[in-house]
SETORDREN-461865 format. One record per residue (C-alpha): residue number from 1; x, y, z; chain; residue in three letters. Coordinates in pm, 1 decimal. Example, Ala and Ser with C-alpha at 12.3 -4.5 7.8 and 13.67 -1.06 7.14 Angstrom:
// residues 2
pos/px/py/pz/unit/code
1/1230.0/-450.0/780.0/A/ala $
2/1367.0/-106.0/714.0/A/ser $
***
This chain:
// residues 373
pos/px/py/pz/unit/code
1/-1850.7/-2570.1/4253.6/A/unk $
2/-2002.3/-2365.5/3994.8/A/unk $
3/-2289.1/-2442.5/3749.3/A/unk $
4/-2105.4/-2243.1/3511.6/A/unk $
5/-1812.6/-1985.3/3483.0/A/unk $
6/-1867.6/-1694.8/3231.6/A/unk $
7/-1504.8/-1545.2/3087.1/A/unk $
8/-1621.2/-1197.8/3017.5/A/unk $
9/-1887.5/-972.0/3142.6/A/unk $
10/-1957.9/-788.9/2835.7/A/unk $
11/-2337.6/-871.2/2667.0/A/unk $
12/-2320.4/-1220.7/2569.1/A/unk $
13/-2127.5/-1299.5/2934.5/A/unk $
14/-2397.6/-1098.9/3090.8/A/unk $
15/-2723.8/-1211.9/2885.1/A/unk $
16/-2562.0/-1601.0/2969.9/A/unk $
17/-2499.4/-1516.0/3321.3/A/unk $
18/-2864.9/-1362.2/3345.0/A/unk $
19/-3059.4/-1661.3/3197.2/A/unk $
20/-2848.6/-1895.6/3444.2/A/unk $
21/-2858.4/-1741.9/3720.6/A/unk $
22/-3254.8/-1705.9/3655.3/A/unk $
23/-3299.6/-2038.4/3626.4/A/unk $
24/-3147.2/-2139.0/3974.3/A/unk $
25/-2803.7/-2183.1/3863.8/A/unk $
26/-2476.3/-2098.0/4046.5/A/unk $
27/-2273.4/-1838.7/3846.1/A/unk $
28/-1932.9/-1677.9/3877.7/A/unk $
29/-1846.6/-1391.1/3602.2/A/unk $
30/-1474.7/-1322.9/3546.9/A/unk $
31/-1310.3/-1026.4/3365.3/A/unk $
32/-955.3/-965.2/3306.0/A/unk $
33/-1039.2/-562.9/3270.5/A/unk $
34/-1096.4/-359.9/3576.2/A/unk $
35/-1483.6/-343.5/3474.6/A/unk $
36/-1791.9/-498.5/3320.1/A/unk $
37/-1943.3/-429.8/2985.4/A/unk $
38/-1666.5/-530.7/2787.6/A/unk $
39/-1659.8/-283.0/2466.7/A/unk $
40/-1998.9/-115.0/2521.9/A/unk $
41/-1867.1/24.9/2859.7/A/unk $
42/-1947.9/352.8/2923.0/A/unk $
43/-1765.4/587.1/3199.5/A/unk $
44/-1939.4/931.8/3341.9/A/unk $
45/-1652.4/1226.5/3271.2/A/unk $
46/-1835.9/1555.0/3291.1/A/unk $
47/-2172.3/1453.3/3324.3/A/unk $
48/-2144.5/1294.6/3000.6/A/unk $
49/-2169.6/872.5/2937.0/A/unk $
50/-1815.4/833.6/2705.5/A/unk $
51/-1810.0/541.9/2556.6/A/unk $
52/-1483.7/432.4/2611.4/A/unk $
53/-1423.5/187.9/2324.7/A/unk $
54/-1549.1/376.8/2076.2/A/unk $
55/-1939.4/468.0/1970.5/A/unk $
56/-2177.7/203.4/2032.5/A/unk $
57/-2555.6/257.1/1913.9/A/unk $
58/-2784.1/9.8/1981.8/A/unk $
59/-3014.8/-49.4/1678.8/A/unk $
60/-3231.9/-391.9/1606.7/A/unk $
61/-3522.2/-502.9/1409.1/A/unk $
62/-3560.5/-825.6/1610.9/A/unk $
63/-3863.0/-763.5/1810.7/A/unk $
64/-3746.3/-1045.5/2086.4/A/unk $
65/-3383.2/-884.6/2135.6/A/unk $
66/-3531.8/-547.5/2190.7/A/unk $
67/-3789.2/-675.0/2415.5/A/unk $
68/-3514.0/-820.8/2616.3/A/unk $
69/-3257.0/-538.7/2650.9/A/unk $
70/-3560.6/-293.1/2740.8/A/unk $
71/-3607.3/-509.8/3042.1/A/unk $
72/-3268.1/-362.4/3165.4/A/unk $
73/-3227.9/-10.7/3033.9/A/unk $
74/-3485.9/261.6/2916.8/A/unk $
75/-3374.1/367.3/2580.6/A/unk $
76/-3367.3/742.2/2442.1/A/unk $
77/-3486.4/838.8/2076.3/A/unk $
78/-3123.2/896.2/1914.7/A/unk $
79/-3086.2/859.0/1563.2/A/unk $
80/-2773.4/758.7/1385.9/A/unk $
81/-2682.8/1068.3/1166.0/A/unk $
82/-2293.8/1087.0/1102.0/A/unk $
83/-2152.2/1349.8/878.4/A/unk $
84/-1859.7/1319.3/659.9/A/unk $
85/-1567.2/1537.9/623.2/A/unk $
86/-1335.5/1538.0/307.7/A/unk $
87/-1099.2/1837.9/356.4/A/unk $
88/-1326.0/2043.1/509.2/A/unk $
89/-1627.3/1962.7/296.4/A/unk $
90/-1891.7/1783.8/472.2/A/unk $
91/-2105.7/1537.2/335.8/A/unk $
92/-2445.5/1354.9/457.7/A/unk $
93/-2415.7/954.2/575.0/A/unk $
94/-2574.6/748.5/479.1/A/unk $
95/-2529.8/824.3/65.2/A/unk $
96/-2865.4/975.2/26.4/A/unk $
97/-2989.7/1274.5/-172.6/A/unk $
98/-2837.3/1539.4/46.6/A/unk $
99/-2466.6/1371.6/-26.2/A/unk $
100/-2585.1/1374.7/-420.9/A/unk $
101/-2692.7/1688.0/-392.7/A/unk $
102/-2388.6/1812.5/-276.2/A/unk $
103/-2163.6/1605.6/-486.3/A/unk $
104/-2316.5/1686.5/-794.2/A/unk $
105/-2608.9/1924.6/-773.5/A/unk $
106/-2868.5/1695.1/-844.4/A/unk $
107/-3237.2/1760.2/-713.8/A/unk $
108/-3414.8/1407.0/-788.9/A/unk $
109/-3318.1/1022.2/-720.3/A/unk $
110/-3353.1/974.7/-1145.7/A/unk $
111/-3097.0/1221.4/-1164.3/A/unk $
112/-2852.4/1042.4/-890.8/A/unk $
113/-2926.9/740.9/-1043.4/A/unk $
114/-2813.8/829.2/-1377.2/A/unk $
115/-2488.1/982.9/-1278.3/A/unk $
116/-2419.9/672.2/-1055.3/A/unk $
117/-2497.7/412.1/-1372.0/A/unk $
118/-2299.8/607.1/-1593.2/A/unk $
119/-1958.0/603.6/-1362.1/A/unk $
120/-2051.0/269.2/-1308.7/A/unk $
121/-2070.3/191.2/-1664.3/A/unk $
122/-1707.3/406.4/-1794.5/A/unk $
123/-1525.6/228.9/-1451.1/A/unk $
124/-1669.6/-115.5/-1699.1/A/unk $
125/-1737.7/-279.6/-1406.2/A/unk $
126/-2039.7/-598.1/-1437.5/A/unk $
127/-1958.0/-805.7/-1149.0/A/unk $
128/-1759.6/-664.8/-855.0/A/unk $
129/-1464.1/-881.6/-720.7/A/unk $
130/-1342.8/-649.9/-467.3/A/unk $
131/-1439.9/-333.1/-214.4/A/unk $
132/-1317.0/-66.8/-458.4/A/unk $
133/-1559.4/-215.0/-760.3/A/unk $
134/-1823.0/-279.9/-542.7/A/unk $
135/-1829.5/33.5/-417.3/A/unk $
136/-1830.6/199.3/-732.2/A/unk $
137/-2118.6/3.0/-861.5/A/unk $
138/-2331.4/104.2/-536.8/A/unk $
139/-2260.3/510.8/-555.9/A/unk $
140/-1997.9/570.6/-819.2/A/unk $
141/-1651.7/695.2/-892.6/A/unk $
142/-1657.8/1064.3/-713.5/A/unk $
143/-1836.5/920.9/-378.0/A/unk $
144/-1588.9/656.9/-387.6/A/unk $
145/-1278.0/886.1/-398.6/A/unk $
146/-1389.9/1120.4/-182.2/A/unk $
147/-1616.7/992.5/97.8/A/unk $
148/-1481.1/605.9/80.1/A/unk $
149/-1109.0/512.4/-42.3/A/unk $
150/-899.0/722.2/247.5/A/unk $
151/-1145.5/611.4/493.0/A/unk $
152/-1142.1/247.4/417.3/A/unk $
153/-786.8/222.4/379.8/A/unk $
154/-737.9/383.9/721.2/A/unk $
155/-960.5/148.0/889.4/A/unk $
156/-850.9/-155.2/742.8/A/unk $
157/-477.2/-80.3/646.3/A/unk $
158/-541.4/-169.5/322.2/A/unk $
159/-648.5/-68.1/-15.4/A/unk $
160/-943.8/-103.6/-128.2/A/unk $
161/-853.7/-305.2/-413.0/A/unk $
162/-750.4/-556.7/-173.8/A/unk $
163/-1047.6/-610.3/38.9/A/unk $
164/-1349.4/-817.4/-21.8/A/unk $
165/-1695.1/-673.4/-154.3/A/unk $
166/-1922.2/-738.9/123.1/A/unk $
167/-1762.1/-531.1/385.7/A/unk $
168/-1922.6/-237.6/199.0/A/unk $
169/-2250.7/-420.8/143.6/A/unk $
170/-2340.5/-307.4/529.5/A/unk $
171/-2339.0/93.5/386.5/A/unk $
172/-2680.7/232.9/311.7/A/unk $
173/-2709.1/413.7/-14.8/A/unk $
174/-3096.7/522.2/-28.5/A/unk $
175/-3233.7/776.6/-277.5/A/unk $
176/-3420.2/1007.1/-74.4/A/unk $
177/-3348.3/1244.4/212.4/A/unk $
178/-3365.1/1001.2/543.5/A/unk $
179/-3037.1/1062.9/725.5/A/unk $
180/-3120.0/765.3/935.3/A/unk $
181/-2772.7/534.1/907.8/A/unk $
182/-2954.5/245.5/1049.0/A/unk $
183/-3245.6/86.1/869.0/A/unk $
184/-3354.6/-33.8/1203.2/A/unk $
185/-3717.2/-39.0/1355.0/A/unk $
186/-3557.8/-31.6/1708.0/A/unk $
187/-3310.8/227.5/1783.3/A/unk $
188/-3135.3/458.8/2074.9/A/unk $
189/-2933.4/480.8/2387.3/A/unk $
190/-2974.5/346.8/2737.4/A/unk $
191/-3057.2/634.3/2983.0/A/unk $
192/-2783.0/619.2/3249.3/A/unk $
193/-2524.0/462.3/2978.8/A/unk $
194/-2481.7/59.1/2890.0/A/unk $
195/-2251.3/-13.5/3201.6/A/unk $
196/-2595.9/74.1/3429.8/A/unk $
197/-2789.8/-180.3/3149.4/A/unk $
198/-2531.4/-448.8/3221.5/A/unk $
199/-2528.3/-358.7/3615.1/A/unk $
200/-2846.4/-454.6/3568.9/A/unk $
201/-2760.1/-788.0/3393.3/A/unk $
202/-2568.0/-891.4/3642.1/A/unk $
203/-2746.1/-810.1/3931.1/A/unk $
204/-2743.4/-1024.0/4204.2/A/unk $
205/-2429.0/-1254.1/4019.0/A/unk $
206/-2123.8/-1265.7/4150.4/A/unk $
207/-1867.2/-1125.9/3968.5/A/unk $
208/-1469.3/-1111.9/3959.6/A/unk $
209/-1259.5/-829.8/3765.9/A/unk $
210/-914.2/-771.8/3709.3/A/unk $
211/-916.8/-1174.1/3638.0/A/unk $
212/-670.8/-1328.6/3377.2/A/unk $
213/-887.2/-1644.7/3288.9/A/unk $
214/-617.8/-1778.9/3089.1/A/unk $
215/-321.1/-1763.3/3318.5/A/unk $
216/-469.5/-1953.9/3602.6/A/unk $
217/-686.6/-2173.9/3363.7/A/unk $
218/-652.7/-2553.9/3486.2/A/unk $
219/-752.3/-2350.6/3855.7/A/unk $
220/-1074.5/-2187.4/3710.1/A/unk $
221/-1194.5/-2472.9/3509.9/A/unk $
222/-1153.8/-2708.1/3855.9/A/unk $
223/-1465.8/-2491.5/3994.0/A/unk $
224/-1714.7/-2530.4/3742.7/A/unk $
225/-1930.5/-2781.0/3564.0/A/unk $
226/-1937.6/-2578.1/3219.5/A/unk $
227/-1743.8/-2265.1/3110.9/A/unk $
228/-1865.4/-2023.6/2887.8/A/unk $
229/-1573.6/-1827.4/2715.8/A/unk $
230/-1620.1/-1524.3/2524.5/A/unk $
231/-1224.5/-1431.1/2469.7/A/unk $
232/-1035.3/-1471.7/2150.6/A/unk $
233/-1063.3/-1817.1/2042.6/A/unk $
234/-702.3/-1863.0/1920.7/A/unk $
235/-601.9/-1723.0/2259.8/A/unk $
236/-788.3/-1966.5/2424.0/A/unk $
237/-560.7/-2221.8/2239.9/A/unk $
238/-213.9/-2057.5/2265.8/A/unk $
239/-247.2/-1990.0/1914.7/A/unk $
240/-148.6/-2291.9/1842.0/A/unk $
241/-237.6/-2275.5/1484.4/A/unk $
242/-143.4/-1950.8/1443.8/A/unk $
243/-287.3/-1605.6/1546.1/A/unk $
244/-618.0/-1445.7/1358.8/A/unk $
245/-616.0/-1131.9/1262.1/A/unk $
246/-781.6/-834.7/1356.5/A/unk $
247/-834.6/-456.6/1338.9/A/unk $
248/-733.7/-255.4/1667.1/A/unk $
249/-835.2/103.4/1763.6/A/unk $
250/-677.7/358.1/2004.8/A/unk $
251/-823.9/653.2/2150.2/A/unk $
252/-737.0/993.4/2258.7/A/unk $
253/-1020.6/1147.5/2486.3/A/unk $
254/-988.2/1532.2/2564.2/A/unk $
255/-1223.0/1737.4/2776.0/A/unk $
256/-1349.6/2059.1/2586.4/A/unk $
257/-1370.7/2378.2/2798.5/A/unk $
258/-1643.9/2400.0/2525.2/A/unk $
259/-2033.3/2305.2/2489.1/A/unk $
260/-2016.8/2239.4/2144.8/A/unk $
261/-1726.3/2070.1/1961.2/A/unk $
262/-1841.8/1948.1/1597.3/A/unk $
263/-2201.6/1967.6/1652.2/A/unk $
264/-2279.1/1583.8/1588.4/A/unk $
265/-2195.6/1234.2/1742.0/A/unk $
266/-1993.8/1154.4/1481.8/A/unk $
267/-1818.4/1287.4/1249.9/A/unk $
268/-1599.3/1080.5/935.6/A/unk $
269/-1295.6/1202.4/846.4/A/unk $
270/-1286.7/1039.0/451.9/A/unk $
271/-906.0/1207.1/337.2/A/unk $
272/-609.4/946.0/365.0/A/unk $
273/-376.8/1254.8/499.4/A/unk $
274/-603.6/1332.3/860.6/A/unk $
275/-465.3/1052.8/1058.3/A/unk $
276/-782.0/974.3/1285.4/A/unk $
277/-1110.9/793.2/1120.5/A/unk $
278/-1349.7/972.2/1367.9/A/unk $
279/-1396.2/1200.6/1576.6/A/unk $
280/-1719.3/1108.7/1881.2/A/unk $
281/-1839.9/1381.9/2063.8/A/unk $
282/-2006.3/1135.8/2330.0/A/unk $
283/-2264.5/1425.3/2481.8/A/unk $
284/-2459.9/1435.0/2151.3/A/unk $
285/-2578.8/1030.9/2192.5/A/unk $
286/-2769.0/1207.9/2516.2/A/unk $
287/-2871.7/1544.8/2319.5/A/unk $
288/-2616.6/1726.8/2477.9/A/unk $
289/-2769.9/1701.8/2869.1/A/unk $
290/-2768.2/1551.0/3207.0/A/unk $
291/-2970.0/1308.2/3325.0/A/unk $
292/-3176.7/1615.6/3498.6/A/unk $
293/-3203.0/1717.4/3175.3/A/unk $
294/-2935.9/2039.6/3213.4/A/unk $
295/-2751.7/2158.1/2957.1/A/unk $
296/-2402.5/2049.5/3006.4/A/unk $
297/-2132.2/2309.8/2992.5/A/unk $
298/-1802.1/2071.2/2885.1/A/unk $
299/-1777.9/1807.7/2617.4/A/unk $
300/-1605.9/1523.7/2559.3/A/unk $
301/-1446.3/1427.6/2272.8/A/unk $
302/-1245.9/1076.1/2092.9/A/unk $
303/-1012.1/1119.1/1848.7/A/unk $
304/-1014.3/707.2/1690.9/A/unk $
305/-732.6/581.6/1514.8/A/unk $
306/-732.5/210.8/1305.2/A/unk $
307/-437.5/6.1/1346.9/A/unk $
308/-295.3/-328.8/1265.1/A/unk $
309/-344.0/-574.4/1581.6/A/unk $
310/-79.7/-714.5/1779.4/A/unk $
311/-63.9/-965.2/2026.4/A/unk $
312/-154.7/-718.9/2361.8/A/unk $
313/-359.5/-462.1/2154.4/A/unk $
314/-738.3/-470.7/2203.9/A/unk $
315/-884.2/-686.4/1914.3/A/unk $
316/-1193.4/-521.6/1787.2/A/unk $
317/-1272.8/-613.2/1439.7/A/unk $
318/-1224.6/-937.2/1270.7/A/unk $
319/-1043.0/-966.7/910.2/A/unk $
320/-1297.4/-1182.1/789.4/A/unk $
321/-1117.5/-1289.8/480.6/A/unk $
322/-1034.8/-1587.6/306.2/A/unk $
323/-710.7/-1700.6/494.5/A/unk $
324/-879.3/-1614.5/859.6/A/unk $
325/-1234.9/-1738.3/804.4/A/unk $
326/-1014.8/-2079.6/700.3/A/unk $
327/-759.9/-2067.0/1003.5/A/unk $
328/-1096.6/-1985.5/1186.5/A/unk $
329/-1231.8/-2290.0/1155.6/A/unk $
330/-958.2/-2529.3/1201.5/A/unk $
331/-1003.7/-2384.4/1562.5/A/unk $
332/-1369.3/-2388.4/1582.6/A/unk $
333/-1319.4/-2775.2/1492.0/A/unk $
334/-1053.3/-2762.8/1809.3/A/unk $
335/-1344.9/-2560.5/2015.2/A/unk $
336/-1572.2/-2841.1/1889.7/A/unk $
337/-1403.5/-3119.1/2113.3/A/unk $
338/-1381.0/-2939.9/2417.5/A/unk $
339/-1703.5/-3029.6/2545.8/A/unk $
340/-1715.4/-2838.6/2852.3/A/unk $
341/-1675.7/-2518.6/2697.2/A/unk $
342/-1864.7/-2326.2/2497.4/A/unk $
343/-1751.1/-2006.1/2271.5/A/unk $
344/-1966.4/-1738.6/2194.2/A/unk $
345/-1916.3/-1316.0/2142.0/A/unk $
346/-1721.9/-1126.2/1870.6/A/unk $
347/-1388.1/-1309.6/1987.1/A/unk $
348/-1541.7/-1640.0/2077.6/A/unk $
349/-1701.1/-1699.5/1727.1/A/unk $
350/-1409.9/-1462.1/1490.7/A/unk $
351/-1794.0/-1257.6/1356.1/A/unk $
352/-1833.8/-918.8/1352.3/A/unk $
353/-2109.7/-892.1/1544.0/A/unk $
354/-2363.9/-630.8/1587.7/A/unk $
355/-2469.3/-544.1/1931.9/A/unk $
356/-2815.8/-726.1/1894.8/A/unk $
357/-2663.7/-1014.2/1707.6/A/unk $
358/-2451.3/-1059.4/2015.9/A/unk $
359/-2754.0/-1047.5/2232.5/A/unk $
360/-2964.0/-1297.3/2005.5/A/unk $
361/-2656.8/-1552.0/1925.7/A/unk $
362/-2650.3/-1592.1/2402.1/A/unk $
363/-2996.9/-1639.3/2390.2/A/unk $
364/-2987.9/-1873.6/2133.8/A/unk $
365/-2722.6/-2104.2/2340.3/A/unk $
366/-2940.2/-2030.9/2612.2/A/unk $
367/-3224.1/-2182.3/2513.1/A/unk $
368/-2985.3/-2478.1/2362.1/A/unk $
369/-2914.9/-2510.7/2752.4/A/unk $
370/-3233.5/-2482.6/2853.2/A/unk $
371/-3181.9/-2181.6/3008.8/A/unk $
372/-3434.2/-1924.4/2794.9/A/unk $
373/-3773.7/-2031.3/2632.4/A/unk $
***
């Protein structure tokens, strides 16, 4: 018997399964992938840490999560700084004085400001009730059309029009020249990649891949006290009350016989007609060298590509709107009475989660278990 059995060894398995096992308990971590790390996985092709399920940048200003994770991984100095590219035009993200500049030839915030108020002010809009307004409001009707509407619509699959207002609330409009995305006091990569951080995690723990949890469930829950299950909720239930919904993403990786694809880790691609979103070009989150610090000859690049989830697709981001927050929590009240569980993660709790939130919501259960002080 088992004190507990994690289902998943990505960062809230492996914080959970830390803390326990630090605290004398007996731990078994299972994973239906071939791996650990869940989505922050990285995998060494060419020298170069590709992050596998798309670009993952840790960034925090909670002083006790970054304590925590630097306990694991030394973290390099990279700074968010993705470009965007509308038909060959590129543009500065965040929205800041270089993207007014070269949307409208403006030299001071007063001047952005004004041009944003008055597009604001002919689109008549006073309180926003969806994406599109909101957006508007925030940076105005040319930023909108060009650097926001194809891009959204790709990655959600919907227009604009028909998405709520806060998912743009997250975007940083600032009216000076700090290409900084994140507004973070804690920021970088880990040196050696975040599979080696979660190696670390889980050192000493024993640990199962290639482990379907849910097909030989009645089996796995015989050999421990408590589970702690980071999957899809409504999987975890047969979705029984239907299935949530999410966003999926696929990826085509290419090695470059090149040292220098696009120049930048990321790069947006803001037209509705270019079929990808992105385009990563993973040696740049590691200033283009080795861990010797060599220049590295090859690169790596991933073309992504939104899509609607099915049932077998990777689930990555949650449609938090009104009719799956609701059918959300008809199955958090079914999570609720199964005592012996507890669900926690980006599938576990239906939340877009940030890496650090991910890493503060296990150590908050944690310390609910006694487990972390």
């Amino acid at each position: 018997m088992y004190d507990y059995l994690v289902v998943g060894a990505g960062l809230y398995g492996a914080v959970f399964a830390h803390e326990a096992a630090a605290n004398g308990k007996s731990v078994l971590v299972i994973d239906k992938r071939n791996h650990i790390a869940g989505n922050v996985y990285t995998e060494k092709i060419q020298g170069i840490h590709v992050h596998k399920y798309g670009a993952h940048i840790f960034h925090t200003n909670d002083k006790e999560v970054w304590d925590y994770v630097t306990k694991f991984a030394t973290f390099n100095r990279f700074t968010n700084s993705p470009v965007a590219n509308y038909k060959g035009e590129l543009y500065s993200l965040p929205f800041n004085m270089y993207t007014f500049n070269k949307m409208w030839g403006v030299v001071t915030p007063q001047e952005a400001m004004d041009i944003i108020e008055a597009q604001k002010k002919e689109a008549g809009i006073t309180e926003p009730k969806n994406l599109e307004e909101q957006a508007i409001s925030l940076v105005g009707k040319d930023i909108y059309e060009k650097l926001i509407k194809g891009y959204t619509k790709k990655q959600w699959g919907r227009p604009c029009n028909q998405l709520p207002s806060f998912i743009i609330k997250r975007l940083p409009v600032r009216f000076t020249f700090d290409n900084n995305y994140f507004n973070a006091l804690f920021q970088g990569i880990p040196i050696g990649g975040y599979t080696k951080m979660v190696e670390n995690m889980l050192d000493g723990i024993e640990v199962r891949l290639g482990v379907d949890y849910l097909e030989n469930k009645e089996q796995y829950d015989s050999i421990a006290s408590k589970i702690v299950y980071t999957g899809a909720i409504d999987a975890y239930f047969d979705y029984k009350l239907g299935a949530l919904e999410y966003r999926s993403v696929k990826f085509d990786t290419e090695i470059l016989d090149m040292p220098n694809f696009q120049g930048n880790a990321a790069v947006n691609y803001t037209d509705e007609e270019t079929l990808w979103t992105r385009i990563i070009e993973h040696k740049w989150f590691e200033f283009g060298k080795d861990e010797q610090g060599n220049e590295l000859p090859k690169t790596v690049i991933s073309k992504e590509y939104s899509s609607e989830w099915k049932q077998g697709d990777e689930p990555y981001y949650p449609v938090n709107d009104e009719k799956n927050s609701k059918l959300y929590l008809e199955y958090k009240n079914l999570a609720d009475k199964e005592s012996h569980v507890l669900f926690g993660g980006r599938l576990g709790e239906y939340k877009y989660y940030d890496m650090d939130a991910v890493i503060a919501s296990a150590l908050k259960v944690c310390k609910t278990c006694g487990l972390y002080k």
